[in-house]
C-alpha positions as CSV (number, residue, x, y, z in Angstrom):
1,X,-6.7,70.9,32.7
2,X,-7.7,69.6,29.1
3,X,-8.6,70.9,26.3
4,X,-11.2,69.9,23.2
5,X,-11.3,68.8,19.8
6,X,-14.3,68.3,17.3
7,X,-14.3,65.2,15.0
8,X,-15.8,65.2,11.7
9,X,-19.0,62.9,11.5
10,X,-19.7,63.8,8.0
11,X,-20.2,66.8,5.9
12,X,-21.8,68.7,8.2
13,X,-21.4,67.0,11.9
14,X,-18.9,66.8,14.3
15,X,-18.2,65.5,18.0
16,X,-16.4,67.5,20.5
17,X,-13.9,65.5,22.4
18,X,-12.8,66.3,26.2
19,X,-8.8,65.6,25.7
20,X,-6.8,65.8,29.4
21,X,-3.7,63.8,30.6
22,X,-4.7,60.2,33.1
23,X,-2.9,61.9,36.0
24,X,-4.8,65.4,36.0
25,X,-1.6,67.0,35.9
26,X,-1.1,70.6,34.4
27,X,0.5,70.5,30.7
28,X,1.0,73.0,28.2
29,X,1.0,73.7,24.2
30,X,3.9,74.8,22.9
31,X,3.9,77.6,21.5
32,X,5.7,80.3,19.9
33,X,5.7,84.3,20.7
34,X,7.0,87.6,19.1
35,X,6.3,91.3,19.5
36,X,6.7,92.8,16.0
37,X,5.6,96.3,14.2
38,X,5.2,96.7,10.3
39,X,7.9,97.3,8.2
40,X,5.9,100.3,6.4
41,X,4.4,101.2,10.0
42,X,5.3,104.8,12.2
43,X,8.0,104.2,14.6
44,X,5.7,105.3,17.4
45,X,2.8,102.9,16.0
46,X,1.3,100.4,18.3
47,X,3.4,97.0,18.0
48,X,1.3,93.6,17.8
49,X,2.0,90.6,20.2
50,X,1.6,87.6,17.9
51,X,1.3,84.2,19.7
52,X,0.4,80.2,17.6
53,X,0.2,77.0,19.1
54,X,2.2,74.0,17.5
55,X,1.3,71.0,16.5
56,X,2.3,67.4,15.7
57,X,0.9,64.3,14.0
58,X,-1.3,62.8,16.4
59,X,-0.6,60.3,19.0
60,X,-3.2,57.1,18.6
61,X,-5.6,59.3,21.7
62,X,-5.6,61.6,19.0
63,X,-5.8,60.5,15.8
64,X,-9.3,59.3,15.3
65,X,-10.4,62.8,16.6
66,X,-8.0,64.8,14.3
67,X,-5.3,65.2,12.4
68,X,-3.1,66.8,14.4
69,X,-3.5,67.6,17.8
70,X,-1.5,70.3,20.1
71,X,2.5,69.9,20.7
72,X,1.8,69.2,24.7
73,X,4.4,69.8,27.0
74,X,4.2,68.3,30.3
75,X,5.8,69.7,33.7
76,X,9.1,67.6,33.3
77,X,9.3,69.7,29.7
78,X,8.5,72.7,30.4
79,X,12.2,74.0,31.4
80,X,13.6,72.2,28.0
81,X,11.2,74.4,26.1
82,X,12.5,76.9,27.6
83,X,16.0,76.5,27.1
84,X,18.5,75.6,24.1
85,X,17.0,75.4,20.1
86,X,18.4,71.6,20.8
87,X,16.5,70.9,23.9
88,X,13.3,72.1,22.3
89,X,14.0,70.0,19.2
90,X,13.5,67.0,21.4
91,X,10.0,67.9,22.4
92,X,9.1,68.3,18.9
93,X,6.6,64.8,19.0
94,X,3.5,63.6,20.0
95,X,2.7,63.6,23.6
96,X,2.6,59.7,24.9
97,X,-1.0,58.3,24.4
98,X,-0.7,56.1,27.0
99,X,-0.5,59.3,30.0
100,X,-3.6,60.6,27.8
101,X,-7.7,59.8,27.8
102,X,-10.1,61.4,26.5
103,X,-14.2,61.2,25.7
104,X,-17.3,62.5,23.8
105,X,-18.5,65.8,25.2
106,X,-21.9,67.7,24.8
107,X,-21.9,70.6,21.7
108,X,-22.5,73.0,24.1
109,X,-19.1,73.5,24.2
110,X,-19.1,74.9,21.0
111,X,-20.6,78.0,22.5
112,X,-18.8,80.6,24.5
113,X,-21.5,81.6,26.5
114,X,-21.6,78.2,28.2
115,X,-19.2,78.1,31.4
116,X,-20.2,75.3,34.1
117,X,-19.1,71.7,34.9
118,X,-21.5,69.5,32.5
119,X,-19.5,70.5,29.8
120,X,-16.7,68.1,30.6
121,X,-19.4,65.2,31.4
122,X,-19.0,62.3,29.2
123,X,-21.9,61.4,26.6
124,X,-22.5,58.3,25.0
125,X,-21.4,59.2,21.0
C-alpha cells in the first residue's frame, strides 16, 4: 500500500515519488464524508456523496516532495478516527517519517492506462 506524489523540477517538470510505510503495513488518509442535496434542489432529486482527503504539513519523508502530504492514519489510529471530535484531534499531524520511505518512480504513473508492477520500481532521479 502507498501512494504517489510528483515533485516540481522546474516550470514545467516533475518527479513522481513512490511514498509507503517501512513495515508494508496498510494505512489510511483521513478523510472526511457527507451525503448532501441542494438547498434549491427537488426533494426527490438525486443527493451527492461528497468525500476530501486531509492533509498536514509534511513530515521530513515528505517535505522535499511536497508541501503537504496526506493526513495518514495507521492501523493503531484507525478506531480514534473513528470515535470522539477529541480523539481525532490527536491524529491531526504528520505521520512519523521515521515508519516512512519513499523513492523516484517512472512518469508512467502519470497515466491511467498503465497498471503493472514496474511502476513502483525505483529509478535513479
Amino acid at each position: 500500500m502507498a501512494f504517489y506524489e510528483w515533485a516540481k523540477l522546474g516550470p514545467k517538470e516533475k518527479q513522481p515519488y513512490y511514498i509507503t510505510l517501512k513495515n508494508k503495513e496498510p494505512f489510511a488518509f483521513a478523510g472526511l464524508w457527507e451525503w448532501w442535496r441542494a438547498k434549491d434542489a427537488a426533494k426527490d432529486a438525486p443527493g451527492l456523496e461528497t468525500y476530501t482527503i486531509l492533509t498536514t504539513e509534511p513530515n521530513t519523508i515528505c517535505a522535499p516532495i511536497h508541501n503537504r502530504m496526506p493526513l495518514i492514519l495507521g492501523q493503531g489510529d484507525w478506531t480514534n478516527w473513528l470515535s470522539t471530535p477529541e480523539a481525532r484531534t490527536e491524529l491531526l499531524r504528520p505521520f512519523p517519517a521515521d515508519r516512512m520511505e519513499c523513492w523516484p518512480v517512472g512518469k508512467a504513473v502519470g497515466n491511467v492506462r498503465n497498471d503493472d508492477p514496474s511502476l513502483i520500481e525505483r529509478i535513479s532521479a
